[in-house]
MIFINU-67177 format. One record per atom (N, C-alpha, C): residue in three letters; x, y, z. Coordinates in steps of 0.001 Angstrom, whole numbers, plus 500000, padded with zeros to 6 digits. Each point is the difference from the previous one (the first is absolute). Layout:
BEGIN
ALAXYZ ...
//
This chain:
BEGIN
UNK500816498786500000 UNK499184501214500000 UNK500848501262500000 UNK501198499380500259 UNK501209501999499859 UNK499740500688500606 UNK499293499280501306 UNK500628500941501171 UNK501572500237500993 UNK500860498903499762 UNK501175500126499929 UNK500394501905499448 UNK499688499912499279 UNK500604501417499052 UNK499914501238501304 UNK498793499533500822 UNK499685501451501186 UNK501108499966500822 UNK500910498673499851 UNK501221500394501099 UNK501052500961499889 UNK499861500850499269 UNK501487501568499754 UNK498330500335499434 UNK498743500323500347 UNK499159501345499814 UNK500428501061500656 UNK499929501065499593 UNK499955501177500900 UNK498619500515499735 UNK499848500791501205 UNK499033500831499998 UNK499748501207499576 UNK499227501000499166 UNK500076501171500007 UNK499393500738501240 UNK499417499281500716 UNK499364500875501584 UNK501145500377500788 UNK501351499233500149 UNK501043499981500685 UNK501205499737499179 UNK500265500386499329 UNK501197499474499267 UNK501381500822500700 UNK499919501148500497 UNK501323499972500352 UNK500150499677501196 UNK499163499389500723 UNK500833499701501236 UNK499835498577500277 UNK500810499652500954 UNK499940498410499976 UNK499157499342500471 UNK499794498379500057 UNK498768499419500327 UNK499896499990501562 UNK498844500317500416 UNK499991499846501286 UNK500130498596500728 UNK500755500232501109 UNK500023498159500684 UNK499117499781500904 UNK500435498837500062 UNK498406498747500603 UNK500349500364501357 UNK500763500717500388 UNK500151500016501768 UNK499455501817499837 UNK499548500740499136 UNK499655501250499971 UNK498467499561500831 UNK499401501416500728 UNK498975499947500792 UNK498829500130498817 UNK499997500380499186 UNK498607500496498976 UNK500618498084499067 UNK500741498943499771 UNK500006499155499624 UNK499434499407500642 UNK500645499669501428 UNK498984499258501210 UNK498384500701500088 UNK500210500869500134 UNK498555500076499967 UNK499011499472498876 UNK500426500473498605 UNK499029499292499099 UNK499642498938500225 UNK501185499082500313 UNK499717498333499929 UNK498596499975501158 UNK500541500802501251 UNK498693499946500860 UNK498582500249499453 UNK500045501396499111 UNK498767500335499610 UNK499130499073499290 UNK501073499860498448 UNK499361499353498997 UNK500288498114499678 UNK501391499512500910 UNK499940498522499539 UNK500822499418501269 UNK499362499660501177 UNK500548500144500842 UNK500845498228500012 UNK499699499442499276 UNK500515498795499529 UNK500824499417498480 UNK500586501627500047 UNK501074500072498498 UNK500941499181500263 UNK500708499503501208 UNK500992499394500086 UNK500169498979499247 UNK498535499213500360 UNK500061498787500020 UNK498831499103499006 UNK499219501200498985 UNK499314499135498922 UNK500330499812498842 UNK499553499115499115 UNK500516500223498756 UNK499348500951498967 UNK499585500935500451 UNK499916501150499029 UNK498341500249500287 UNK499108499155500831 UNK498656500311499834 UNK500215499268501973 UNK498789500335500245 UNK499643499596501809 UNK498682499376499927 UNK499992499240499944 UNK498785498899500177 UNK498990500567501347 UNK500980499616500960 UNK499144500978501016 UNK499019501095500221 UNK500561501270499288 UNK499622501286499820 UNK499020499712498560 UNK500196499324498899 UNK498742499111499225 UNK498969500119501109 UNK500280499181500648 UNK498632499255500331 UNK499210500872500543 UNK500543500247500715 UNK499413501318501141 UNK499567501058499407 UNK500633500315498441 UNK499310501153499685 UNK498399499287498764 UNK500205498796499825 UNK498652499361499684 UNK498677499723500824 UNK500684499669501507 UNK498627499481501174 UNK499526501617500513 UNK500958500582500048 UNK499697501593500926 UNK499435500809499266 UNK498933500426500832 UNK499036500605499415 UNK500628502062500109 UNK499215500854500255 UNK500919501672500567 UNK500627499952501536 UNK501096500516499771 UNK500478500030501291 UNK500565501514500644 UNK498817500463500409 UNK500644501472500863 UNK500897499898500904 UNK501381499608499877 UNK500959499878500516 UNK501617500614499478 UNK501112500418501146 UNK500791500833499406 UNK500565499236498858 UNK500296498578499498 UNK500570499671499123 UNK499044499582498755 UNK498866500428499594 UNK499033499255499197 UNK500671500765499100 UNK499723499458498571 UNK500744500594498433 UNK501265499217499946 UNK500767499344501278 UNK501529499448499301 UNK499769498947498845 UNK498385499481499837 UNK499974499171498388 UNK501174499052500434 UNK499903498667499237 UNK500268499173500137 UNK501319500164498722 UNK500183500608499195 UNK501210500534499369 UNK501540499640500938 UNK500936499681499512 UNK501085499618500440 UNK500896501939499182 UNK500857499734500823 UNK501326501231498976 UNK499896499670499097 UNK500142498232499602 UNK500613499795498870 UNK499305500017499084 UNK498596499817500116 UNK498407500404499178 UNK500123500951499668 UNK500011500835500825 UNK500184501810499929 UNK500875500588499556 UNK501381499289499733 UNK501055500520498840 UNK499815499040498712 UNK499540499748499901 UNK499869498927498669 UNK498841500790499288 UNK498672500231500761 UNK499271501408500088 UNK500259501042499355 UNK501593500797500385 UNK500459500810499792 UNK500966500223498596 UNK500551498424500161 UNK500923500011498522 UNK499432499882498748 UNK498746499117500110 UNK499622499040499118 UNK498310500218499590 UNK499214499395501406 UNK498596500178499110 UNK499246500864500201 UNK500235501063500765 UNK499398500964500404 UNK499005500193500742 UNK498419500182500315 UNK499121499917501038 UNK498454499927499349 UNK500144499768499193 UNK498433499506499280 UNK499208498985500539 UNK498891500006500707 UNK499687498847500508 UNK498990498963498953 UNK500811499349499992 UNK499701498474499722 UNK500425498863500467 UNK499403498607499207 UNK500765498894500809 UNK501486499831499292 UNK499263500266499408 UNK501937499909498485 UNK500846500786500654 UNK500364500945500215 UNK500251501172500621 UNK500980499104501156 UNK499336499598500793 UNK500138499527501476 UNK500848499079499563 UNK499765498655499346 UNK500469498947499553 UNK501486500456499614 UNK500337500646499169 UNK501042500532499556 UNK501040500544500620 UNK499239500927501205 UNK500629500420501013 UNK500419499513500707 UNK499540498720500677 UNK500610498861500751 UNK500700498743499297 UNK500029499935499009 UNK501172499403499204 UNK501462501033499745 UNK499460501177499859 UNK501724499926499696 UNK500321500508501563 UNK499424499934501119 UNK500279500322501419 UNK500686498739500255 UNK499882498876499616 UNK500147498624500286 UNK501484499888499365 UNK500320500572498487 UNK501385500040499643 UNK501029501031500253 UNK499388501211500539 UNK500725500838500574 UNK500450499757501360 UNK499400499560500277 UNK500655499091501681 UNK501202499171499644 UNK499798499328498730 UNK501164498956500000 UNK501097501090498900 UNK499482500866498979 UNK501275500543499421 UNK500682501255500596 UNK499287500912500909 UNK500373501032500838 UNK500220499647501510 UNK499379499305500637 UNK500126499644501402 UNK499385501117500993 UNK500325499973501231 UNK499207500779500553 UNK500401501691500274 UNK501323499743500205 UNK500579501327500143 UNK499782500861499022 UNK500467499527498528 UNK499683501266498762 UNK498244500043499857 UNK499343498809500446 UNK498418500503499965 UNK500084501403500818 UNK500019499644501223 UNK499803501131501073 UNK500324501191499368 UNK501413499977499868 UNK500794501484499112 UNK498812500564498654 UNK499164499146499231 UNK500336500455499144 UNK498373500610500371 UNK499365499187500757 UNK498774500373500647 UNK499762501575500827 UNK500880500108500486 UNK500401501703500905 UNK500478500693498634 UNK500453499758498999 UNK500781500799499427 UNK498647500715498694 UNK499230498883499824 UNK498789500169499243 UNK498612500604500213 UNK499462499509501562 UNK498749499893500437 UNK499645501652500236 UNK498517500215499807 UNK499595501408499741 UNK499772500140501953 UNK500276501600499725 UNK499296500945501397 UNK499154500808500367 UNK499562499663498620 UNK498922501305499427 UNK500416500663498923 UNK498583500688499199 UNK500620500621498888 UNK500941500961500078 UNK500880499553498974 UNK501659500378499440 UNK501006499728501218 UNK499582498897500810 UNK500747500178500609 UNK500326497821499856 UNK501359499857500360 UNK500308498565499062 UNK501288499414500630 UNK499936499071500587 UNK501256499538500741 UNK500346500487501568 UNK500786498913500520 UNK500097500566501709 UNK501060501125499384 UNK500325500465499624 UNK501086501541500491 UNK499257500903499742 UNK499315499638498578 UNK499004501658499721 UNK498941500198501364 UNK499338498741500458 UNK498899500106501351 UNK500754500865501136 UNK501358499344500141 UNK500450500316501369 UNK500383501430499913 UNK500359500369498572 UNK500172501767500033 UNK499084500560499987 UNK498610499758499305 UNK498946501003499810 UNK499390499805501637 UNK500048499005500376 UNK498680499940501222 UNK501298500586501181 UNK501113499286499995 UNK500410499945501393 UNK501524501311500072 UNK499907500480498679 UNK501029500854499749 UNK501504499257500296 UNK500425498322500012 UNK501447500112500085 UNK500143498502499434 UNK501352499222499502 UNK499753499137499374 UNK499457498705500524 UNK499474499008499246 UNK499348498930500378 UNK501227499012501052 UNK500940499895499575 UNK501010499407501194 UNK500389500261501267 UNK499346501591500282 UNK500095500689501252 UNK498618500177500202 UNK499063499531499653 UNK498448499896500785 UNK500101499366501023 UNK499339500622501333 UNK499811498952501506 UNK499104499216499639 UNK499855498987501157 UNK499035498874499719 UNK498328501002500374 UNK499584500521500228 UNK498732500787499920 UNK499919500680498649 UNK500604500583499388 UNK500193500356498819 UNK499921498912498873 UNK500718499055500236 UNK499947498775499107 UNK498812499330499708 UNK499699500046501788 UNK497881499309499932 UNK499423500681499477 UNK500149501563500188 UNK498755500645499289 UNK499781499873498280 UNK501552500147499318 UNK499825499610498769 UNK499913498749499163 UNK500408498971501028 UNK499271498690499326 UNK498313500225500419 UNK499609500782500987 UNK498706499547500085 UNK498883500615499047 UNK500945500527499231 UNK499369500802498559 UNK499739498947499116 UNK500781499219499990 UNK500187498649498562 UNK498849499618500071 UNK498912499661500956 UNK498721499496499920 UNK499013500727498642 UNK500431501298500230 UNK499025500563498617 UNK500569501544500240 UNK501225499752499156 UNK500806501702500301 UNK499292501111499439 UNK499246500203498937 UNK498859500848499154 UNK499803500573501643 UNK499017499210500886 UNK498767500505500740 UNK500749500840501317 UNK501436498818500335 UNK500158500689501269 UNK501250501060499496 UNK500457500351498790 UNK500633501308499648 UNK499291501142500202 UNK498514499589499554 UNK498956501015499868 UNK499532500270501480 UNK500311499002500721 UNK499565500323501132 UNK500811501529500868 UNK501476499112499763 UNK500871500833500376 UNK500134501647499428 UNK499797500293498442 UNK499475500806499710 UNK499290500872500391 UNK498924499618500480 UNK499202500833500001 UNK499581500506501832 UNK500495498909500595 UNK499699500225501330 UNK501529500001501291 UNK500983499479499097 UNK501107500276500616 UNK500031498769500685 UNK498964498967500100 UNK500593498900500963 UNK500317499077499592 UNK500089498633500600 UNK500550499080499569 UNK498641498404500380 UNK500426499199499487 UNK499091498841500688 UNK500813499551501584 UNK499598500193501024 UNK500520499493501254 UNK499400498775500370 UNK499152499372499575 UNK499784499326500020 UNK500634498535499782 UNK500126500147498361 UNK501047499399499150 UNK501283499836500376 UNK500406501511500044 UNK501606500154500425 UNK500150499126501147 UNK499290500043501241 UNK500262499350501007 UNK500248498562499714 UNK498552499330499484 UNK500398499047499529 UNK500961498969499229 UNK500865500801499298 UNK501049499876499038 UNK501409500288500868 UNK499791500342501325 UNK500993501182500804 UNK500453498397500604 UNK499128499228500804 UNK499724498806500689 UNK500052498899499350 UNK500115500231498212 UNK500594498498499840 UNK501598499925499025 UNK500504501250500326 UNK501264500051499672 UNK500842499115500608 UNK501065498839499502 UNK501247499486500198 UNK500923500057499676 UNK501118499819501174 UNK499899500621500826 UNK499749501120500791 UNK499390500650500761 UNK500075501055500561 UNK499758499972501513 UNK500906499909500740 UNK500353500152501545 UNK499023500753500609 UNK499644499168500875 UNK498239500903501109 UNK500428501116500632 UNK501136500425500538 UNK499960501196500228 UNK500597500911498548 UNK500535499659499249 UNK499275501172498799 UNK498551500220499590 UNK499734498235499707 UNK498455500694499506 UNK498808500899500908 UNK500441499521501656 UNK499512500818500768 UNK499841501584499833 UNK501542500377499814 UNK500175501208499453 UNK499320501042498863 UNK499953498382499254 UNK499530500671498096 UNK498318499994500841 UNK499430499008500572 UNK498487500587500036 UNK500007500741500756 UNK500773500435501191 UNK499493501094500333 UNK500429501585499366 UNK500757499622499149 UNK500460501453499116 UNK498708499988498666 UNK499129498980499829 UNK498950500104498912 UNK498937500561500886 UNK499551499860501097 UNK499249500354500543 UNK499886501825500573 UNK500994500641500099 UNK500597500945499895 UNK500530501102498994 UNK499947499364498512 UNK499854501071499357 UNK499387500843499349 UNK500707501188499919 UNK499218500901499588 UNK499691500698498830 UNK498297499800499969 UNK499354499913498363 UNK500576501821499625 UNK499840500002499136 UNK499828501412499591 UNK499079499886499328 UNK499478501756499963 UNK498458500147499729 UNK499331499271498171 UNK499466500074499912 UNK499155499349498963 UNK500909501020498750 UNK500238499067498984 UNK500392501135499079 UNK499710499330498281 UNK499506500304498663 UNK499305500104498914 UNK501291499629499258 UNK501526499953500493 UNK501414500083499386 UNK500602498668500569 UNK501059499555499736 UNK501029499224500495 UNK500116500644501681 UNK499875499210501041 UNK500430500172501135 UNK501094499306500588 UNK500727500165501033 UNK501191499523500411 UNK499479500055501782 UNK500094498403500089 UNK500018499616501695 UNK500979500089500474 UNK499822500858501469 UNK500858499876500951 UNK500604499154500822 UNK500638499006499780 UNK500506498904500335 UNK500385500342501314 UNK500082498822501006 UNK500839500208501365 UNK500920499616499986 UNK501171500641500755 UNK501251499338499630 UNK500357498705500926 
//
């Protein structure tokens, strides 16, 4: 299928700077948000299948993670794009199945941060971590990291959120904050109580910038 060929892709969302690593806090976090069992499937989660077939709506902080793997979701990204059908799907989880075996997991991850949207015009973990958090994606704290994986669920809605009202999902974030690995209980102690604590600025019609705690 020539997905081999994606191993020397570059990105145009990030191309000059380097790939972010799997021990970065916005890497760990995705895996939390969106595939919290990347380690260890072969390109699809049976599990997260099923569950997203028997489960009916779930008003809960993690509902939307979809049963999508990374590797769905960059294959998604390279290849078939987001049209829903069954063909569509089928396709998508076949070449997820050979990209596991011709890329492996590390250049998935990389190439997944280096691609995945943050909202409109905004494309890859470095462009997110500058527009939202003003500094680069390798120096994001782990609260910072949760909040922008907890966008990946449906970045359109909660950009717009942020947009327009200056906040963030706390909800989410928390959630995503708590299933980061590693992250040591008295940091994450720290990180929730520094989410709980910051401060919104007022509602604004423009790009806004949160006041992070240090």
């Amino acid at each position: 299928m020539g997905t081999e060929a994606f191993a020397n892709a570059r990105s145009g969302c990030s191309a000059s700077t380097p790939p972010l690593g799997r021990q970065s806090w916005l890497a760990r976090a995705v895996i939390a948000a969106e595939d919290q069992r990347f380690d260890t499937h072969p390109g699809y989660d049976l599990a997260e299948l099923a569950a997203a077939l028997t489960s009916g709506p779930e008003p809960v902080a993690h509902a939307g993670r979809g049963a999508s793997t990374l590797t769905q979701q960059l294959a998604k990204l390279l290849v078939t794009g987001d049209a829903r059908s069954p063909l569509r799907k089928l396709r998508e989880l076949l070449y997820a199945v050979e990209m596991e075996q011709t890329l492996g997991k590390p250049r998935i991850l990389q190439l997944y941060l280096a691609l995945a949207p943050w909202g409109p015009g905004v494309c890859g973990a470095e462009a997110a971590a500058r527009h939202y958090a003003g500094r680069h994606a390798a120096a994001l704290s782990p609260l910072q990291a949760a909040w922008l994986a907890a966008m990946l669920h449906n970045p359109g809605a909660e950009a717009a959120r942020w947009r327009e009202t200056g906040q963030i999902n706390l909800q989410r974030t928390q959630w995503v904050l708590q299933g980061i690995r590693p992250l040591p209980r008295r940091l994450l102690t720290r990180q929730l109580a520094a989410l709980a604590r910051l401060d919104w600025p007022a509602p604004l019609a423009q790009t806004v910038k949160i006041s992070w705690p240090d």
